[in-house]
Backbone as a printed PyTorch tensor [residue, N CA C, xyz], in Angstrom:
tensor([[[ -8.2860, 122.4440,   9.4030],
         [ -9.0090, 123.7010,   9.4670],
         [-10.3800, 123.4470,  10.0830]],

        [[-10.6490, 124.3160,  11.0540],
         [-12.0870, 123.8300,  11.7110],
         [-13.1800, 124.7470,  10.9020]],

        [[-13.9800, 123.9390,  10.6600],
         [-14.9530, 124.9210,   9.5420],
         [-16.4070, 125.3180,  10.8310]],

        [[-16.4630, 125.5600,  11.9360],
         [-17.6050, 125.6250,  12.5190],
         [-18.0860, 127.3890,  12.2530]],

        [[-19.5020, 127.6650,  11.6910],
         [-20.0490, 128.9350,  11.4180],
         [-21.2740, 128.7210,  12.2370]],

        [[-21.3190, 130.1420,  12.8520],
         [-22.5070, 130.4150,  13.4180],
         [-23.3740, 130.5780,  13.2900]],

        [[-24.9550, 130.5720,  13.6930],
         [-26.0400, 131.2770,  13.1140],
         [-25.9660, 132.8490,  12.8100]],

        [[-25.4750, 133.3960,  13.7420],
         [-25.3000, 134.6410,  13.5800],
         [-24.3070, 135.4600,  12.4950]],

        [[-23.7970, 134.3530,  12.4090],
         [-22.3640, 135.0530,  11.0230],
         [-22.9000, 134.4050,   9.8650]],

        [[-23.9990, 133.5640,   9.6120],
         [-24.9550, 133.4510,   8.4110],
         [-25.9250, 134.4870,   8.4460]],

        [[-26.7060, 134.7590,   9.0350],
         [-27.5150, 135.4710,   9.6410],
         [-26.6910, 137.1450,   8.7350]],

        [[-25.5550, 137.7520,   9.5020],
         [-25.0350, 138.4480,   9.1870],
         [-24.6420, 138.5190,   7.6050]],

        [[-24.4720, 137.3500,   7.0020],
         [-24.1820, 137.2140,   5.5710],
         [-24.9420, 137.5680,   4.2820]],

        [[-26.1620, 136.9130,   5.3010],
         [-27.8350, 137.0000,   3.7410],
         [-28.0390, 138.7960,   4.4930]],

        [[-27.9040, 138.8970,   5.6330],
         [-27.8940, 140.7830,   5.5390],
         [-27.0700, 141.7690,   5.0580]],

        [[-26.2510, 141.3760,   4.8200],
         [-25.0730, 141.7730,   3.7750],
         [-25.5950, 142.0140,   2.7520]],

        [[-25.8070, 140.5550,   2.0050],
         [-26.0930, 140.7810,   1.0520],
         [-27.4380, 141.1920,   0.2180]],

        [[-28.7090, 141.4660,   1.3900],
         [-29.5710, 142.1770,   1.5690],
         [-29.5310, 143.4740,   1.0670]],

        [[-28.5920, 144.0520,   1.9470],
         [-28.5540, 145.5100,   1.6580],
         [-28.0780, 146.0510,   0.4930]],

        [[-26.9040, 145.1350,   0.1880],
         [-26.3660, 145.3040,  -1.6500],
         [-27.0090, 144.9910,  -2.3780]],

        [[-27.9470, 144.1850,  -2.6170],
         [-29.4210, 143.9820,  -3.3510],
         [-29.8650, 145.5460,  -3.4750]],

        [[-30.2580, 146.1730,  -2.3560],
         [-31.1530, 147.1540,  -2.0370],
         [-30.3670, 148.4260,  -2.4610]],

        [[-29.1950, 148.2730,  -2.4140],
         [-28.2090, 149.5620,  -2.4190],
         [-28.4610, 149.3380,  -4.2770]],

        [[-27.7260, 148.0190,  -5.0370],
         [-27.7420, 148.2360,  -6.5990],
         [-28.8940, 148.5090,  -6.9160]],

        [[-30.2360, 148.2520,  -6.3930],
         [-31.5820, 148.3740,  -7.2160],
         [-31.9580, 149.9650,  -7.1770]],

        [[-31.5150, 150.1900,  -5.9520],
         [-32.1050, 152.2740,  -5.6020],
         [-31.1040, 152.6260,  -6.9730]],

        [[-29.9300, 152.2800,  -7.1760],
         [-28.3460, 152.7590,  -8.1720],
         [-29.4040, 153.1170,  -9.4790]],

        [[-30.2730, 151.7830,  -9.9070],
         [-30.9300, 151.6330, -11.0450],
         [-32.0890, 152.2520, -10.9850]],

        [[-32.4840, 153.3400,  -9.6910],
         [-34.0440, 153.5130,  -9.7240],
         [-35.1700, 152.4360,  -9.5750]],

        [[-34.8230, 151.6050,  -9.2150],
         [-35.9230, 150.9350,  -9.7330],
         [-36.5770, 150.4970,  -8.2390]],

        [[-37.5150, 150.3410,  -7.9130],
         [-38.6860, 150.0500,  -6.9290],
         [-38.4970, 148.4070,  -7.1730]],

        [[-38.6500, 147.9470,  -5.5410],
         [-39.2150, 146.2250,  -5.3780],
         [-39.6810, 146.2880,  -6.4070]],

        [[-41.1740, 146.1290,  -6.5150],
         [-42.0390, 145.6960,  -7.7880],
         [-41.4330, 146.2950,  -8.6720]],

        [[-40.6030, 146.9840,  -9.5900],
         [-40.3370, 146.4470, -10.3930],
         [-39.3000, 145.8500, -10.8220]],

        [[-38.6310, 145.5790,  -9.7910],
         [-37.0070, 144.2000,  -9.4800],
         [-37.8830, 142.6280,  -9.4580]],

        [[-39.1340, 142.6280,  -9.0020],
         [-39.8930, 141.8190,  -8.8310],
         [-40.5290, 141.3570, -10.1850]],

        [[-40.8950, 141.6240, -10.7330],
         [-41.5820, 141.7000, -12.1430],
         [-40.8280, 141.5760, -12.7640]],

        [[-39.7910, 141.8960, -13.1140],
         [-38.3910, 141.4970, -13.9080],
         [-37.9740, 140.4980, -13.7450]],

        [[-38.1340, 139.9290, -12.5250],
         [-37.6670, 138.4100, -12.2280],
         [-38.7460, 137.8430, -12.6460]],

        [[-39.7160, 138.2390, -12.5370],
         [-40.9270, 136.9920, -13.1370],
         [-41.8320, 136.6180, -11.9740]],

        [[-41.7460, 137.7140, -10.8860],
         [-42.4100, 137.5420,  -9.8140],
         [-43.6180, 138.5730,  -9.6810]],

        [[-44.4860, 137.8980,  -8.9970],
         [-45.8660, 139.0490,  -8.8570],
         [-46.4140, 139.8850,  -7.4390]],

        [[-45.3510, 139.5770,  -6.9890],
         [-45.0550, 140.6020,  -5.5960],
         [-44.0380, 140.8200,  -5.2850]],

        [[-44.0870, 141.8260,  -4.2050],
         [-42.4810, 142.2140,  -3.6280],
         [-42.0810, 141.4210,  -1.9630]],

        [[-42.7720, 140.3840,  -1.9300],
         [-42.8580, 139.7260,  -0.9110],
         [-41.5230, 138.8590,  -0.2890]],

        [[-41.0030, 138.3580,  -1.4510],
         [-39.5700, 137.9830,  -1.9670],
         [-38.6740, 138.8490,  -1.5940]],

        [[-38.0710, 140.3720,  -2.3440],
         [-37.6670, 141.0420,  -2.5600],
         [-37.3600, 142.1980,  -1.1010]],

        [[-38.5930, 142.1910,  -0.8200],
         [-38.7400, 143.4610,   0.7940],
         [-38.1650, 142.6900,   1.6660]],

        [[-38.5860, 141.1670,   1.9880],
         [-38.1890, 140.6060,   2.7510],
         [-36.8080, 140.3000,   2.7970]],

        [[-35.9560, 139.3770,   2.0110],
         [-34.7380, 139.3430,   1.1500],
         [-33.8520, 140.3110,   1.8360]],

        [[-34.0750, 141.3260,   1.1320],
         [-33.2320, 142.9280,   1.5950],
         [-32.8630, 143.1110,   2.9320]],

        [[-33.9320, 142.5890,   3.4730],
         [-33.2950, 142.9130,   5.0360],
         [-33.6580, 141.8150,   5.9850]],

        [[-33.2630, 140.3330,   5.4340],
         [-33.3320, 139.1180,   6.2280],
         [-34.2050, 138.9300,   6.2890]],

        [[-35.4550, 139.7060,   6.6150],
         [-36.8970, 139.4770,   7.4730],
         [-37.1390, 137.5260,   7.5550]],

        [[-37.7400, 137.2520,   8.8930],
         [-38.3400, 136.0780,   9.0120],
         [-37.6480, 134.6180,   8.2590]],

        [[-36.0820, 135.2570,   8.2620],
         [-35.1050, 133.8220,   7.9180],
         [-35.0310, 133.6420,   5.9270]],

        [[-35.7690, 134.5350,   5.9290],
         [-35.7890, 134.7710,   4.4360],
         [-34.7000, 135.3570,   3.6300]],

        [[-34.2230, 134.6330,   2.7920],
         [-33.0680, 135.3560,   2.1040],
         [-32.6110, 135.0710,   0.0900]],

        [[-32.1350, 135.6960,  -0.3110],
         [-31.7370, 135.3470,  -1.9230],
         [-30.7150, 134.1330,  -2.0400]],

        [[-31.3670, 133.7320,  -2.8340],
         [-30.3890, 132.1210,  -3.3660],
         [-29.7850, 132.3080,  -4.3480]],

        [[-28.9840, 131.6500,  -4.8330],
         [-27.9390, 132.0430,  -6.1700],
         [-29.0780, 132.1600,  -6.7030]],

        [[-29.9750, 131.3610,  -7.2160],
         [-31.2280, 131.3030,  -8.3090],
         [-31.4210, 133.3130,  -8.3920]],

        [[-32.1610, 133.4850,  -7.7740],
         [-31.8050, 135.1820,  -7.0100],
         [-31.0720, 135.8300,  -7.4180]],

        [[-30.1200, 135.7010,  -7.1890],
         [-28.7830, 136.5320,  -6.7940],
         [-28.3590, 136.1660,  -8.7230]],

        [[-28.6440, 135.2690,  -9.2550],
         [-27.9680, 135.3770, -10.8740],
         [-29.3290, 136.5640, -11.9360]],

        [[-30.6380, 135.6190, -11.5710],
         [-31.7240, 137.2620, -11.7940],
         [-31.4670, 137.9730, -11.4810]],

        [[-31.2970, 138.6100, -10.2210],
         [-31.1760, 140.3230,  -9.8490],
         [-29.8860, 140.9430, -10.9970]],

        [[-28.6380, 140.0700, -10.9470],
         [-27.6270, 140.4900, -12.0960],
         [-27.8380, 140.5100, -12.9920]],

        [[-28.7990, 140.0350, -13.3680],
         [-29.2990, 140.3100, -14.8420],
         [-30.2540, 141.5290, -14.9200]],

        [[-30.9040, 141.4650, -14.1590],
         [-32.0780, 142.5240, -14.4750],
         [-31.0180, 143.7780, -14.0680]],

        [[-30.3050, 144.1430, -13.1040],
         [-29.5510, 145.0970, -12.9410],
         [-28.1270, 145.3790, -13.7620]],

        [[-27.9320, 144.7280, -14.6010],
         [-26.7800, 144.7400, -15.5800],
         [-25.6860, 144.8710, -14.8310]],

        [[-25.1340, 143.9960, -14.0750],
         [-23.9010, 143.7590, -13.2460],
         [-23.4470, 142.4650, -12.8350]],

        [[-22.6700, 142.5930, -12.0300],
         [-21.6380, 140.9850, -11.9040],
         [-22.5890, 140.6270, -10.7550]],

        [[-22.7750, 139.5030, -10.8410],
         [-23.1200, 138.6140,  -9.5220],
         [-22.2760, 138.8100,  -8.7010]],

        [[-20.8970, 139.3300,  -9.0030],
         [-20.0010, 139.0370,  -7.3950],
         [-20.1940, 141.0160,  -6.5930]],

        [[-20.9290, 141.7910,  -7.2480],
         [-20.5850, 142.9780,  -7.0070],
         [-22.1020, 143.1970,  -6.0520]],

        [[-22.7550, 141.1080,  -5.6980],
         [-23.8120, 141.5830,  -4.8140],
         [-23.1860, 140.1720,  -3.4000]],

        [[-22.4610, 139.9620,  -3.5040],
         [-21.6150, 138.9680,  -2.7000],
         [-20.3630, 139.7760,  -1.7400]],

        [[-20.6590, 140.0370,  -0.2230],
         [-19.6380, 140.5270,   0.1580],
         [-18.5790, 139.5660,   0.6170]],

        [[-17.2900, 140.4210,   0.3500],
         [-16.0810, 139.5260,   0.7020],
         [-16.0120, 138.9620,   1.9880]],

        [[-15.3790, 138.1240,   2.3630],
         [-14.9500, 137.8400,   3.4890],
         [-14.2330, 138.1370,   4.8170]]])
């Protein structure tokens, strides 16, 4: 099996999962800062950026297991399929 991935189909992946970040947090009402503050963070610098790739920036599991918590849902319901 040849495993070669592109920049662009990573690239495409953390924006994926950008937007499902952004899509569950609006679900919950809740504003960056205060998805940010819940994680234990003191800006939305993380979070704005994150959401929509900006500047190579993206959520790490570390991330991605906080946001499920603070949003009361599955980690996999912010992971798109394949």
């Amino acid at each position: 099996m040849d495993s070669k991935f592109t920049s662009n189909e990573i690239a495409e992946f953390h924006m994926k999962i950008g937007k499902k970040v952004k899509e569950e947090r609006s679900k919950k009402k809740m504003t960056q800062l205060d998805l940010s503050l819940a994680m234990g963070y003191k800006s939305v610098s993380l979070i704005s950026a994150a959401e929509v790739a900006s500047n190579g920036k993206h959520f790490n599991l570390e991330h991605l297991y906080k946001i499920s918590k603070v949003l009361n849902i599955s980690i996999h319901d912010l992971i798109p399929s394949s």
